[in-house]
TORZADO-302130 format. One record per residue: residue in one letter; x, y, z of N, C-alpha, C in turn. Coordinates in steps of 0.001 Angstrom, whole numbers, m for minus. Last residue first. Example, Ala and Ser with C-alpha at 12.3 -4.5 7.8 and 13.67 -1.06 7.14 Angstrom:
BEGIN
PT:S:12850:m2250:7080:13670:m1060:7140:12900:30:7870
PT:A:13190:m5690:7800:12300:m4500:7800:13200:m3300:7800
***
This chain:
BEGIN
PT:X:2621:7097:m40900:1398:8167:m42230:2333:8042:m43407
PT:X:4016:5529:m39614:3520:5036:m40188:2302:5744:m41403
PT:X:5640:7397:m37891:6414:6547:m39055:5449:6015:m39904
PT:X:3519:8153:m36300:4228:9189:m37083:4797:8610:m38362
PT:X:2799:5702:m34926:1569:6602:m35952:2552:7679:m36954
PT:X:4329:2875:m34555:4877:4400:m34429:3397:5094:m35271
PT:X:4194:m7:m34524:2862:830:m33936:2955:2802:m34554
PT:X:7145:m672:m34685:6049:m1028:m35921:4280:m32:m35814
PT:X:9640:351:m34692:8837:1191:m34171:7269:623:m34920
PT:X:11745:m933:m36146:12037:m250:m35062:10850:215:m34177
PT:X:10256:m1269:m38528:10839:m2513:m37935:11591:m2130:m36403
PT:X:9555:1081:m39647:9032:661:m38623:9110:m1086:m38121
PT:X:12061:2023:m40856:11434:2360:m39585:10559:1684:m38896
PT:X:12287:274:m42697:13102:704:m42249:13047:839:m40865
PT:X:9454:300:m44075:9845:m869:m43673:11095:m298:m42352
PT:X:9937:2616:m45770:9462:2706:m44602:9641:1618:m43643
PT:X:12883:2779:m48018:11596:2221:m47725:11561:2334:m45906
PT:X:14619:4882:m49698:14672:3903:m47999:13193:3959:m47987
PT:X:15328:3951:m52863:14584:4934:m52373:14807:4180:m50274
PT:X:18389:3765:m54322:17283:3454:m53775:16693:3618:m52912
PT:X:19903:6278:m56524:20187:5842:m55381:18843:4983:m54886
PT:X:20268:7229:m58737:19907:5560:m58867:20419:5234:m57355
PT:X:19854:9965:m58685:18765:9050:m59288:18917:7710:m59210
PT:X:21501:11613:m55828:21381:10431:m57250:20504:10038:m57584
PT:X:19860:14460:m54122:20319:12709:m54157:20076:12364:m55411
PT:X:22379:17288:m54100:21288:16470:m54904:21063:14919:m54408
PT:X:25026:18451:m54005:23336:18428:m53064:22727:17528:m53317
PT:X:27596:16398:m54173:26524:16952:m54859:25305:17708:m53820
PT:X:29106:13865:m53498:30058:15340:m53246:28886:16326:m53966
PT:X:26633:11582:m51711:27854:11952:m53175:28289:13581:m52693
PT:X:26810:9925:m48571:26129:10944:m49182:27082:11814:m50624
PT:X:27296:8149:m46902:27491:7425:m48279:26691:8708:m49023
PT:X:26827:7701:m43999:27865:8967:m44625:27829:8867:m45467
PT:X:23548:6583:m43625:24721:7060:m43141:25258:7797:m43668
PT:X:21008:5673:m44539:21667:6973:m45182:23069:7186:m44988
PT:X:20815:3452:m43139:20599:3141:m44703:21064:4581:m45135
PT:X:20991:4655:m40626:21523:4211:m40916:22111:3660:m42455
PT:X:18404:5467:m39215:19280:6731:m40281:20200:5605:m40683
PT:X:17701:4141:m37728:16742:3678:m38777:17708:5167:m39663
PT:X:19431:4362:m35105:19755:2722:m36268:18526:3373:m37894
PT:X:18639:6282:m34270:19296:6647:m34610:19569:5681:m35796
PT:X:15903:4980:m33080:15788:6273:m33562:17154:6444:m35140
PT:X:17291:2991:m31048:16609:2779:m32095:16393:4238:m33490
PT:X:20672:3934:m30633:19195:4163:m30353:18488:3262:m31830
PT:X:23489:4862:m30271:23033:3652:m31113:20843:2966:m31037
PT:X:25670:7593:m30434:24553:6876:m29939:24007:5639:m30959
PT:X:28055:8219:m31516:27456:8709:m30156:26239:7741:m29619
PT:X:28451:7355:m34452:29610:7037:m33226:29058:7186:m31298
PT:X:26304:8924:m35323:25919:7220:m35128:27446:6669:m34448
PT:X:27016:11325:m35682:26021:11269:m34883:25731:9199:m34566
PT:X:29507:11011:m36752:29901:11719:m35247:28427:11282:m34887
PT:X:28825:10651:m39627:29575:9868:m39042:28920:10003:m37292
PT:X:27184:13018:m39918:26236:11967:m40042:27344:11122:m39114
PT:X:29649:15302:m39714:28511:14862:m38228:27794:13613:m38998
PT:X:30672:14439:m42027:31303:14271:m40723:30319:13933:m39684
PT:X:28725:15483:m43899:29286:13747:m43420:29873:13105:m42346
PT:X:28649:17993:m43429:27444:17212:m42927:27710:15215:m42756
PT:X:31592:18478:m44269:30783:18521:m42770:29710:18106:m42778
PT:X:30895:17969:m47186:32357:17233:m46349:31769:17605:m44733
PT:X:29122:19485:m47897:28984:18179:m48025:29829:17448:m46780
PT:X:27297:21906:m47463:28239:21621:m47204:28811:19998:m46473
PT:X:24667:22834:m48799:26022:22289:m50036:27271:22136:m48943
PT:X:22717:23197:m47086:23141:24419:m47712:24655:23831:m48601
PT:X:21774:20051:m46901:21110:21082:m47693:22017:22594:m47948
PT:X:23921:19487:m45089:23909:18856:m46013:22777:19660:m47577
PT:X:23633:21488:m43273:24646:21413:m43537:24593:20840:m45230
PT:X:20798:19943:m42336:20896:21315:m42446:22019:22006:m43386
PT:X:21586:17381:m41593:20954:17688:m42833:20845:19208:m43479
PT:X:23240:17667:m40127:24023:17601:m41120:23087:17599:m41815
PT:X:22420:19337:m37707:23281:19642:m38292:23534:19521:m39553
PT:X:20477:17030:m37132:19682:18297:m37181:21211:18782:m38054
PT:X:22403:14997:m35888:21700:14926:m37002:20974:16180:m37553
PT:X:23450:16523:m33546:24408:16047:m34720:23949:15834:m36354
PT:X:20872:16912:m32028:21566:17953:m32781:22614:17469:m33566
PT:X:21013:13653:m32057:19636:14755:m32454:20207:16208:m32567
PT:X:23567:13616:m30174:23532:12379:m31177:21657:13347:m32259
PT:X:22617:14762:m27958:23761:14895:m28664:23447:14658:m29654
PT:X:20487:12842:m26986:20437:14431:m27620:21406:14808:m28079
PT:X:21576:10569:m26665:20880:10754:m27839:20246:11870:m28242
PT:X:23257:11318:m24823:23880:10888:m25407:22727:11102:m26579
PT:X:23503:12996:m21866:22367:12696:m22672:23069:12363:m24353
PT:X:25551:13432:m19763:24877:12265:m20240:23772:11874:m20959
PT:X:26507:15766:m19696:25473:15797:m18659:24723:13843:m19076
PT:X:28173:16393:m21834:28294:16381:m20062:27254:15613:m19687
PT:X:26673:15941:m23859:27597:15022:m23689:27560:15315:m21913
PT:X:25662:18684:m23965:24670:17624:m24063:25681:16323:m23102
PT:X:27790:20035:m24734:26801:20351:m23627:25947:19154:m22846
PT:X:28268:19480:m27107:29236:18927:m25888:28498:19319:m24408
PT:X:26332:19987:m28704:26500:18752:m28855:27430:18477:m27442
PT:X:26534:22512:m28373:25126:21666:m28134:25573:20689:m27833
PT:X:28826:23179:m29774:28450:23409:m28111:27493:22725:m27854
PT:X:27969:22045:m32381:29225:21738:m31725:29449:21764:m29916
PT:X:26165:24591:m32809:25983:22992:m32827:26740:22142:m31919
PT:X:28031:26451:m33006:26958:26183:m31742:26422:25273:m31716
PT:X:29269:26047:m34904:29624:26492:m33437:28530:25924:m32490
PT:X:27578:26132:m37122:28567:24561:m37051:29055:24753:m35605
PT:X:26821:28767:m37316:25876:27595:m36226:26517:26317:m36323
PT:X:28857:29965:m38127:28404:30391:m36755:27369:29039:m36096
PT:X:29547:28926:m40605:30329:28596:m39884:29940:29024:m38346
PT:X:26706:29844:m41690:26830:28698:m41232:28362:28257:m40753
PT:X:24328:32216:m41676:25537:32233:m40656:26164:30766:m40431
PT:X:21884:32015:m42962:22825:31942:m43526:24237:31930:m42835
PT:X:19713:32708:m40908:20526:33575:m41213:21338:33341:m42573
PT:X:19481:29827:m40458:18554:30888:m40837:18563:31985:m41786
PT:X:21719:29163:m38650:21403:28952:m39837:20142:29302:m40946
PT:X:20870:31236:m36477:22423:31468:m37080:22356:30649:m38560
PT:X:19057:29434:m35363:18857:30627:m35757:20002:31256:m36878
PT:X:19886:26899:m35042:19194:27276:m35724:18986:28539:m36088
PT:X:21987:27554:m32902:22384:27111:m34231:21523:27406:m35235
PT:X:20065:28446:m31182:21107:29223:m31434:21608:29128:m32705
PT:X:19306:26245:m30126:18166:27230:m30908:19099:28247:m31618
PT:X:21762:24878:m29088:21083:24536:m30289:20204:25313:m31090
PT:X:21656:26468:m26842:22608:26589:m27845:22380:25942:m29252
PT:X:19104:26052:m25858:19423:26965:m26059:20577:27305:m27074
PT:X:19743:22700:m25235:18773:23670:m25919:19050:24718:m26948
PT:X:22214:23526:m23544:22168:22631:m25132:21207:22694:m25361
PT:X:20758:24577:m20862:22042:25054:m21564:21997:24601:m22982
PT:X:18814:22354:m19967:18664:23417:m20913:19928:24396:m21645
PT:X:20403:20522:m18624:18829:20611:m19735:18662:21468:m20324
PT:X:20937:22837:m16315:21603:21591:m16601:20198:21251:m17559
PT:X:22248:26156:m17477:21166:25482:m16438:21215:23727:m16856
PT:X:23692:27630:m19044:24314:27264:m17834:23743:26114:m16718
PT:X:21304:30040:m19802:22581:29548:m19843:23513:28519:m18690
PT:X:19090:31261:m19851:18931:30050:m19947:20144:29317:m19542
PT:X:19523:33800:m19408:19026:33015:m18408:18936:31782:m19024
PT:X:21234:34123:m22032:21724:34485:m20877:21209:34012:m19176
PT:X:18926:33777:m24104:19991:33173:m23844:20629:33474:m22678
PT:X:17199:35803:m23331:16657:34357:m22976:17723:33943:m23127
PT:X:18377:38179:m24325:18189:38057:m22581:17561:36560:m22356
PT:X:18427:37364:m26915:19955:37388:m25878:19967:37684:m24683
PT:X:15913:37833:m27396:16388:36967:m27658:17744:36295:m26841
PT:X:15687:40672:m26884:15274:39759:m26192:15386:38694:m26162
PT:X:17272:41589:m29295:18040:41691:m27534:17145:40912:m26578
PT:X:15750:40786:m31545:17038:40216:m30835:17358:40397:m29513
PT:X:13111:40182:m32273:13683:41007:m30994:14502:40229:m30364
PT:X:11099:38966:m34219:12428:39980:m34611:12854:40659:m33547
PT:X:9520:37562:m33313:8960:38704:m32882:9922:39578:m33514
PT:X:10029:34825:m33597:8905:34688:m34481:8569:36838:m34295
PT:X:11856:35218:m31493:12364:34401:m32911:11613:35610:m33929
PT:X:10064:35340:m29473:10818:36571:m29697:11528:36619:m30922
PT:X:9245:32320:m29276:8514:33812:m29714:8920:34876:m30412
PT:X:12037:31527:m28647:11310:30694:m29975:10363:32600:m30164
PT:X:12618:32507:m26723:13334:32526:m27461:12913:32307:m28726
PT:X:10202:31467:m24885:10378:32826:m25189:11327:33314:m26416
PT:X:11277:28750:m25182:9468:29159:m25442:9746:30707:m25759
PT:X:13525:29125:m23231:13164:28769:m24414:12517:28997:m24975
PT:X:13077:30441:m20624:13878:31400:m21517:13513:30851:m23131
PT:X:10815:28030:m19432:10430:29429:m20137:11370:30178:m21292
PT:X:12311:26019:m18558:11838:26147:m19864:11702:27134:m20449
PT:X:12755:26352:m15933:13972:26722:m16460:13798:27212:m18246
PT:X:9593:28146:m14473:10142:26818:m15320:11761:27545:m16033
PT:X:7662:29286:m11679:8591:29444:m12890:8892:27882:m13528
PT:X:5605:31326:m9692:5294:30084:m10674:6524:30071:m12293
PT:X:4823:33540:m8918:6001:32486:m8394:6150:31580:m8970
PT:X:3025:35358:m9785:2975:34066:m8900:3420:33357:m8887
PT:X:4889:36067:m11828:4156:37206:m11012:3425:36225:m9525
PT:X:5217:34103:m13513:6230:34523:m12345:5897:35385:m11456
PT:X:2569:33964:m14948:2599:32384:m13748:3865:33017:m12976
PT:X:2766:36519:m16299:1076:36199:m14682:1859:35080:m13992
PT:X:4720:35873:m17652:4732:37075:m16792:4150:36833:m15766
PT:X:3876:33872:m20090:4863:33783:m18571:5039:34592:m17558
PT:X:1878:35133:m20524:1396:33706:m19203:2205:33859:m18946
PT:X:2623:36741:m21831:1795:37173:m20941:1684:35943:m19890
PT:X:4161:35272:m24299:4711:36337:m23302:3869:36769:m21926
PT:X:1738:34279:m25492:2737:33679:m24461:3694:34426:m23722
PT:X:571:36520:m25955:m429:35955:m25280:975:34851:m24133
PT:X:1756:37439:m28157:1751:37951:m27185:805:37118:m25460
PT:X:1470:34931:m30226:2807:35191:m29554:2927:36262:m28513
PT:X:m874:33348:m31263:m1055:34071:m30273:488:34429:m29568
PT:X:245:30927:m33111:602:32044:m33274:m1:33341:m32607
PT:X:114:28199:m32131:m1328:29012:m32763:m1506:30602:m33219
PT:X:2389:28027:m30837:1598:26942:m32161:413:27799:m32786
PT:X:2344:30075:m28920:3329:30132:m29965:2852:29594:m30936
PT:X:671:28542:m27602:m116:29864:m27967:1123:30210:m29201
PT:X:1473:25992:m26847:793:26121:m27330:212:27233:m27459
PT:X:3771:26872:m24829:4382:26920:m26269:3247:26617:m27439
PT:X:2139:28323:m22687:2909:28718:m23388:3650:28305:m24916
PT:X:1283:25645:m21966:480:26429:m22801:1089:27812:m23574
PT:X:3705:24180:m21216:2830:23671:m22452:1965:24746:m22437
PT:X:4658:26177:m19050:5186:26078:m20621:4663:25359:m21362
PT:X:2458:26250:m16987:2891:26956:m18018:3278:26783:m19341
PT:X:3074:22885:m16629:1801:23373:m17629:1791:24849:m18098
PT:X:5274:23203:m15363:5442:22279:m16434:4008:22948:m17224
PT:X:4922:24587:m13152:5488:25158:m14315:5560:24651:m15163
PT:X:1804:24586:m11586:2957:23517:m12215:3427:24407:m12958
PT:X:m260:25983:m10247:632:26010:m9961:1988:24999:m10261
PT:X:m2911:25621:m11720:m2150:26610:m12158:m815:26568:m11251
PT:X:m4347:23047:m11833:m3204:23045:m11336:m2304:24677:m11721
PT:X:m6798:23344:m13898:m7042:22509:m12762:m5780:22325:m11636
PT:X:m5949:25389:m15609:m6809:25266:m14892:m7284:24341:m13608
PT:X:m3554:23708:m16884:m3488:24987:m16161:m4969:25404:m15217
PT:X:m5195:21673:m18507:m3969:21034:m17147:m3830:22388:m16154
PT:X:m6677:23457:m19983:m7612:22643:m18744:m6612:22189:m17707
PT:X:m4806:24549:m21637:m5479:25552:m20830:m6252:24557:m19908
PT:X:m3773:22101:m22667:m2865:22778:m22010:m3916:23741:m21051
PT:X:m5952:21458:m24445:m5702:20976:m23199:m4336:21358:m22263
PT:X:m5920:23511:m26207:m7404:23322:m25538:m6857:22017:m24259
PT:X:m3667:22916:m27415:m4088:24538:m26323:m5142:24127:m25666
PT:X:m4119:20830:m28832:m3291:20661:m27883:m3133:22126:m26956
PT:X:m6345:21585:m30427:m6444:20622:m29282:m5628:20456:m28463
PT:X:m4436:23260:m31810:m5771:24184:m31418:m6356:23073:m30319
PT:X:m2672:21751:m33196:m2342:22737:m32441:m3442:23618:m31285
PT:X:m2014:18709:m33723:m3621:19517:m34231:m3427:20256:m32565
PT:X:m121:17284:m34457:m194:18328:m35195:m1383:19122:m34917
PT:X:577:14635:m32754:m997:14509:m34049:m673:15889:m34792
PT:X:2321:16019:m31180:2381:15137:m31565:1739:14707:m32917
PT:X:m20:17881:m29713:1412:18285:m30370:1604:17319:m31499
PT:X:m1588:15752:m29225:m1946:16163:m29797:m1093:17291:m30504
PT:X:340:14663:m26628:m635:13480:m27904:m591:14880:m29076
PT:X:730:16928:m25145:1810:15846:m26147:1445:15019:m27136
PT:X:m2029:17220:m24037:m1057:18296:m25031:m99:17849:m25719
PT:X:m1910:14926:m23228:m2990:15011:m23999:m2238:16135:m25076
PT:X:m1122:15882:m20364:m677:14453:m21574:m932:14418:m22789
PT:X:m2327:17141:m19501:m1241:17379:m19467:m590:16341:m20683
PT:X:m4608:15973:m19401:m4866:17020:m20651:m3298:17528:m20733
PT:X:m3776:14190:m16678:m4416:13575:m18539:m4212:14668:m19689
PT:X:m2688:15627:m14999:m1833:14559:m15394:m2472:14083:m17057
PT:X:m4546:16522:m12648:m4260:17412:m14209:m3317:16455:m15191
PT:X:m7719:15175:m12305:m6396:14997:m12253:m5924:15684:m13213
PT:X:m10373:15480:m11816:m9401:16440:m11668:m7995:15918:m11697
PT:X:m11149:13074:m13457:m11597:15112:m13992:m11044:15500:m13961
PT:X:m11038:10137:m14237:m10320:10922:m12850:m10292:12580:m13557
PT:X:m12309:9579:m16302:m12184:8893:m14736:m12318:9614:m13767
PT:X:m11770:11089:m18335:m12938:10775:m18038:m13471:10537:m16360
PT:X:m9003:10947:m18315:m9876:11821:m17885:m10994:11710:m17779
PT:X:m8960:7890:m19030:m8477:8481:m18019:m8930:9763:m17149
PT:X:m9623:7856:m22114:m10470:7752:m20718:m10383:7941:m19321
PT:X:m7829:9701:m22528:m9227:10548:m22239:m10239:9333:m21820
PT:X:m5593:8122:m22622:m5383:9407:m21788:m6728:9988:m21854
PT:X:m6583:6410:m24806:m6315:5932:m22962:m6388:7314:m22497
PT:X:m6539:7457:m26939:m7770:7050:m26290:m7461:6553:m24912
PT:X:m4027:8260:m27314:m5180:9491:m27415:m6182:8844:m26277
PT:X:m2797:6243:m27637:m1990:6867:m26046:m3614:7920:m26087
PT:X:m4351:5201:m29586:m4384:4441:m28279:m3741:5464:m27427
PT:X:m2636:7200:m31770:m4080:7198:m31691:m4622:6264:m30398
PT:X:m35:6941:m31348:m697:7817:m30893:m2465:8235:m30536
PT:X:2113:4630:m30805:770:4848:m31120:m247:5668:m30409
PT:X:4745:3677:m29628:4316:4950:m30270:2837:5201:m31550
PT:X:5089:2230:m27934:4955:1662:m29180:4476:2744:m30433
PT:X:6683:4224:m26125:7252:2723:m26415:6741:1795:m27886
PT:X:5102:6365:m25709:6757:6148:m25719:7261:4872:m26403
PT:X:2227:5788:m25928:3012:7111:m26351:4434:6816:m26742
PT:X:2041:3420:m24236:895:3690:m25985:1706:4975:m26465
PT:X:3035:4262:m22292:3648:3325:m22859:3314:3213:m24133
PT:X:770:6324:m21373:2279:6642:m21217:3287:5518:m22100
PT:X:m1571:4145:m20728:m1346:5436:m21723:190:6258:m22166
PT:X:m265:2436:m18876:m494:2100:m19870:m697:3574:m20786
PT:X:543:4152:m16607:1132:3685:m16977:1218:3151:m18702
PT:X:m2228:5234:m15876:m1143:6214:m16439:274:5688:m16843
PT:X:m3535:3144:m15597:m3937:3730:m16146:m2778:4674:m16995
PT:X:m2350:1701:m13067:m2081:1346:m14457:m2397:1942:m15909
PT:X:m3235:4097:m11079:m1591:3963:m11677:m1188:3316:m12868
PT:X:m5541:3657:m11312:m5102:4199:m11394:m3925:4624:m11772
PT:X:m5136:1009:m9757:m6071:1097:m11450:m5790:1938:m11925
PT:X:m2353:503:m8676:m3927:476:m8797:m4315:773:m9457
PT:X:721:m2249:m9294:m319:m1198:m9089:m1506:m1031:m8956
PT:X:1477:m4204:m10060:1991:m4026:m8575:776:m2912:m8084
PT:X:1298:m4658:m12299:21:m5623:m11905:664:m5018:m10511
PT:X:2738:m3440:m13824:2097:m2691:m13243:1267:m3475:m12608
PT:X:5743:m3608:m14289:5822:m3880:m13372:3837:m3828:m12779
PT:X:5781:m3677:m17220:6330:m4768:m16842:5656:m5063:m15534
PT:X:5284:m844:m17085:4990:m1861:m17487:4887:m2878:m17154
PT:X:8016:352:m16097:6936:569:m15424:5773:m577:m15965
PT:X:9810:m1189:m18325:9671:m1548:m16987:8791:m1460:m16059
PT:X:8930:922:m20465:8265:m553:m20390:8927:m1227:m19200
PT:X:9893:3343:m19232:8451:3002:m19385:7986:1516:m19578
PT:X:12376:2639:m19158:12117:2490:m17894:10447:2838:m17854
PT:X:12406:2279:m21739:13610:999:m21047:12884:1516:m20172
PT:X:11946:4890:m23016:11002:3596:m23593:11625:2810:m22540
PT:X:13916:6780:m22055:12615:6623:m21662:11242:5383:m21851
PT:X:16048:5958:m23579:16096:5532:m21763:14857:5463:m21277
PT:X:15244:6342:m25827:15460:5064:m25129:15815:4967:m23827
PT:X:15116:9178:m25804:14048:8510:m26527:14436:6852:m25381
PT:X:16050:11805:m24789:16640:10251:m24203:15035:9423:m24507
PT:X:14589:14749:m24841:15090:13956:m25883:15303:12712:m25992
PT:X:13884:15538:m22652:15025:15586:m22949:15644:15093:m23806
PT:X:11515:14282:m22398:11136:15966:m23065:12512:16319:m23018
PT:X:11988:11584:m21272:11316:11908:m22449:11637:13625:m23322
PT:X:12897:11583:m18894:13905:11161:m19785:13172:12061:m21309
PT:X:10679:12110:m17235:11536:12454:m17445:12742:12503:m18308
PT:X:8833:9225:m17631:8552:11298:m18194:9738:12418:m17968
PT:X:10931:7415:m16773:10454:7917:m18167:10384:8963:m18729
PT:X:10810:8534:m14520:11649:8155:m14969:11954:8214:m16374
PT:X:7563:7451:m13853:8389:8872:m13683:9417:9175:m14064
PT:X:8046:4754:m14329:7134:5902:m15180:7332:7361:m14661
PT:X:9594:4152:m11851:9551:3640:m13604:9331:4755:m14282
PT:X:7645:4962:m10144:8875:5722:m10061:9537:5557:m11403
PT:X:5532:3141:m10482:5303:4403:m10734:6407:5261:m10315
PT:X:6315:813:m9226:5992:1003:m11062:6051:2626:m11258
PT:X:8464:m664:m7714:8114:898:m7668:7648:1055:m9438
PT:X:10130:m2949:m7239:9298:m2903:m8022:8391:m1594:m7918
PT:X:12749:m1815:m6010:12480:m2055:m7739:11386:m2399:m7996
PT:X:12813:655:m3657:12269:m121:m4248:12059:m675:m5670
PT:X:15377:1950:m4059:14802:1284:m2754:14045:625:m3093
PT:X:15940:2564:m7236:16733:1383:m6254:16171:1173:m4824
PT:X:13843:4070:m7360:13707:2615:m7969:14797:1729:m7065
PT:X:14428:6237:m5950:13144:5711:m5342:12979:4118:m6329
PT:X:16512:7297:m7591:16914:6640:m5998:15548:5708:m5703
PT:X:15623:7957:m10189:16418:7065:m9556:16459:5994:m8202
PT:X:14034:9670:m8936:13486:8611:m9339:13959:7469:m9311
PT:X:16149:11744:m8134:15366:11104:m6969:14806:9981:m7483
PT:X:17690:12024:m10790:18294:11425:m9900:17543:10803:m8451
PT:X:15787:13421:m12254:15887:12101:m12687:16652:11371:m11177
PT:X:14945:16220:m11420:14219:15090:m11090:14852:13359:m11239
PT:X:17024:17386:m13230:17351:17494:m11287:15922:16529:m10996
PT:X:15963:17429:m15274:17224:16672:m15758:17434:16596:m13773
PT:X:13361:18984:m15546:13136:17084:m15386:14449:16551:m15271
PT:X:11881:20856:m13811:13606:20593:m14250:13725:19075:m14306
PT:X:10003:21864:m12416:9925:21955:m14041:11020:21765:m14372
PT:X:8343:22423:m10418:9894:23002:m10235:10380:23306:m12221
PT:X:6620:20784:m10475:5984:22548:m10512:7485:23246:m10463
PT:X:7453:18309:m12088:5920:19164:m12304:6070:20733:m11661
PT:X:9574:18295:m10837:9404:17722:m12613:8370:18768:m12937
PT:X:9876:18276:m8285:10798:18707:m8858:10390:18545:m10509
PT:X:7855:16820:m7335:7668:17817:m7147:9081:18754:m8035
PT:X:8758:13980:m8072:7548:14662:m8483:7225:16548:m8391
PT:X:11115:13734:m6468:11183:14046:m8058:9681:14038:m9004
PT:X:9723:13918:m4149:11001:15268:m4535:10746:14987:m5694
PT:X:8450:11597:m3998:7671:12662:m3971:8287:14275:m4026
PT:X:10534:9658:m4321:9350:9466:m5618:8933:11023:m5391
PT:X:11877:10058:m1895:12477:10333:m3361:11428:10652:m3706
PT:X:9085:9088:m35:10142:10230:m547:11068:10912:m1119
PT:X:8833:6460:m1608:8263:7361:m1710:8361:9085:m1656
PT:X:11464:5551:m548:11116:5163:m1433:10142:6515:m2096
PT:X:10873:5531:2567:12502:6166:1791:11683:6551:220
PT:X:8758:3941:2654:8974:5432:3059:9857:6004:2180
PT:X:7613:1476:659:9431:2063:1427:8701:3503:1734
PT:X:5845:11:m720:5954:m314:1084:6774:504:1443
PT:X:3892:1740:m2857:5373:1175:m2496:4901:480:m926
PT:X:1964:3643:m4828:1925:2136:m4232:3389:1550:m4361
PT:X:416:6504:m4062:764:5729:m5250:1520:4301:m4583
PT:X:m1289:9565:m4113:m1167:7896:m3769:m428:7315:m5136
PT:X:928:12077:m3673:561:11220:m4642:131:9819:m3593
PT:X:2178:15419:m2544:1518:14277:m2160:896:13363:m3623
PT:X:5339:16943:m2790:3914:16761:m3403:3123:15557:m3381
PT:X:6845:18029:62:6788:17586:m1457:5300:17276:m1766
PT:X:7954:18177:2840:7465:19475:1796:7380:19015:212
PT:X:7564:16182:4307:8898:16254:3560:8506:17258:2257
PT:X:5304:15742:5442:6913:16536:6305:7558:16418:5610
PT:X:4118:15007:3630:4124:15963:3370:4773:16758:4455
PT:X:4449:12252:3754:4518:13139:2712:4886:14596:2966
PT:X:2775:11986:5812:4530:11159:5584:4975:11785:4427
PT:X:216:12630:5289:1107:13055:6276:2511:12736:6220
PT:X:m825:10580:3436:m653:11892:3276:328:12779:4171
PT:X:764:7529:3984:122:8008:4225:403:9308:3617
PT:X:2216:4878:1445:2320:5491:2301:861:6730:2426
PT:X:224:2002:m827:736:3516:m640:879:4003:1030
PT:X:840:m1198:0:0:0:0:880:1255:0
***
């Protein structure tokens, strides 16, 4: 059985039923809950989840926290390895918990979006106030492309929890999607005006201010963003992009480059390995052949992900041309979804 409300909450964290025997256990679980959702730093959450699996391994729902963490950092496979563990584990759980287990696994693991859709709203159905579903829901529907559903549930996770920074910035970056760009500037203001922050924000803002031609605001989001563990290589990456935009491409082979070592610190190997690739196609489209080969090389030396294996049929074998050859053969889909057979994305 789940620990009590009270055991919780001498440890100033965020109360959850959820189903261990360990005290210890739970109190990790309930720092790196409270650290994900209203702190909003999923890379300083991972290490309590951590801890709360090694006191307890069968802890399904530290699994799946683990996951959601790994996830919005890019770490495609760390997050599928400790979602289908949560899995694995959920007959430990309550209906509840399997609930958010199974919808969460329909997302990450077999990547079928149309099932993660329909679990996560029966879910809501279930449980109203839980903000955890439309929170979810905003990713489904990011995900699906259909920008105007994924606001419409960003604004209900915020409504039913205005105090998560995590749901700021999904509605924040869903007003960017819908091109309301003052509107996101404004939430972030009201949720800091009530204390209510995310490391995320400088990003989301960076992106706006992109879309706003306001450089110096631009270089006041870089400057808070800087330095912060998760987000530093973000930021330097948006950087790249921007700079390649521009046409500035010995400036964003830089900042790529920083991304990429940024990333490395901190052990996120298949974000590395996702700006390496972002690089060389980028690279590879403005005619700069001999470096986009390099990074194709540098991005499959770093990581070996599923994700990464289905680039493989492209690897470095790219001609001294922009152009692809006419008698090059086409990469059949097969490719992918021998990696990912459910994937909805791989599979349109």
């Amino acid at each position: 059985m789940g620990e009590s409300l009270a055991s919780v909450q001498k440890y100033d964290a965020l109360p959850e039923n959820v189903t261990t025997p360990s005290l210890e256990a739970l109190h990790a679980y309930a720092l790196g809950n409270k650290t994900m959702d209203v702190v909003n730093d999923y890379a300083a959450a991972i290490p309590f989840f951590e801890k709360a699996v090694s006191l307890d391994p069968n802890f399904a729902m530290a699994y799946l926290r683990l996951g959601q963490a790994y996830q919005p950092l890019s770490e495609g496979d760390r997050s599928a390895e400790s979602t289908r563990k949560a899995y694995e584990l959920r007959e430990h759980a309550s209906e509840s918990e399997k609930l958010a287990i199974s919808s969460f696994y329909e997302l990450v693991v077999t990547g079928n979006l149309d099932a993660a859709r329909a679990s996560y709203q029966l879910w809501e159905q279930t449980y109203p106030r839980d903000e955890e579903p439309p929170a979810s829901l905003w990713i489904v529907f990011t995900f699906m492309g259909d920008y105007e559903k994924a606001h419409a549930s960003a604004l209900q996770a915020v409504k039913i929890n205005p105090g998560s920074g995590n749901n700021i910035v999904n509605l924040m970056y869903s007003y960017q999607w819908i091109n309301q760009l003052d509107q996101a500037k404004t939430a972030a203001q009201e949720s800091r005006s009530h204390s209510v922050d995310s490391p995320w924000i400088p990003l989301v803002l960076y992106n706006v201010d992109f879309l706003l031609h306001d450089d110096a605001a631009m270089q006041k989001q870089v400057a808070d963003a800087t330095g912060k563990m998760g987000i530093d290589d973000q930021i330097l990456f948006l950087e790249s992009e921007t700079a390649a935009y521009r046409g500035e491409f010995a400036k964003s082979q830089n900042f790529s480059r920083r991304a990429v070592d940024s990333a490395r610190r901190t052990d996120e190997k298949e974000t590395a390995a996702e700006y390496l690739s972002h690089a060389a196609v980028r690279d590879a489209l403005a005619g700069n052949v001999a470096v986009a080969k390099q990074e194709a090389r540098s991005t499959l030396s770093i990581a070996t992900g599923r994700l990464t294996a289905a680039f493989r049929p492209l690897r470095s074998d790219w001609p001294a041309t922009r152009s692809r050859p006419r008698n090059w053969p086409p990469i059949s889909p097969s490719v992918f979804q021998k990696i990912r057979p459910c994937n909805s994305i791989i599979c349109q």
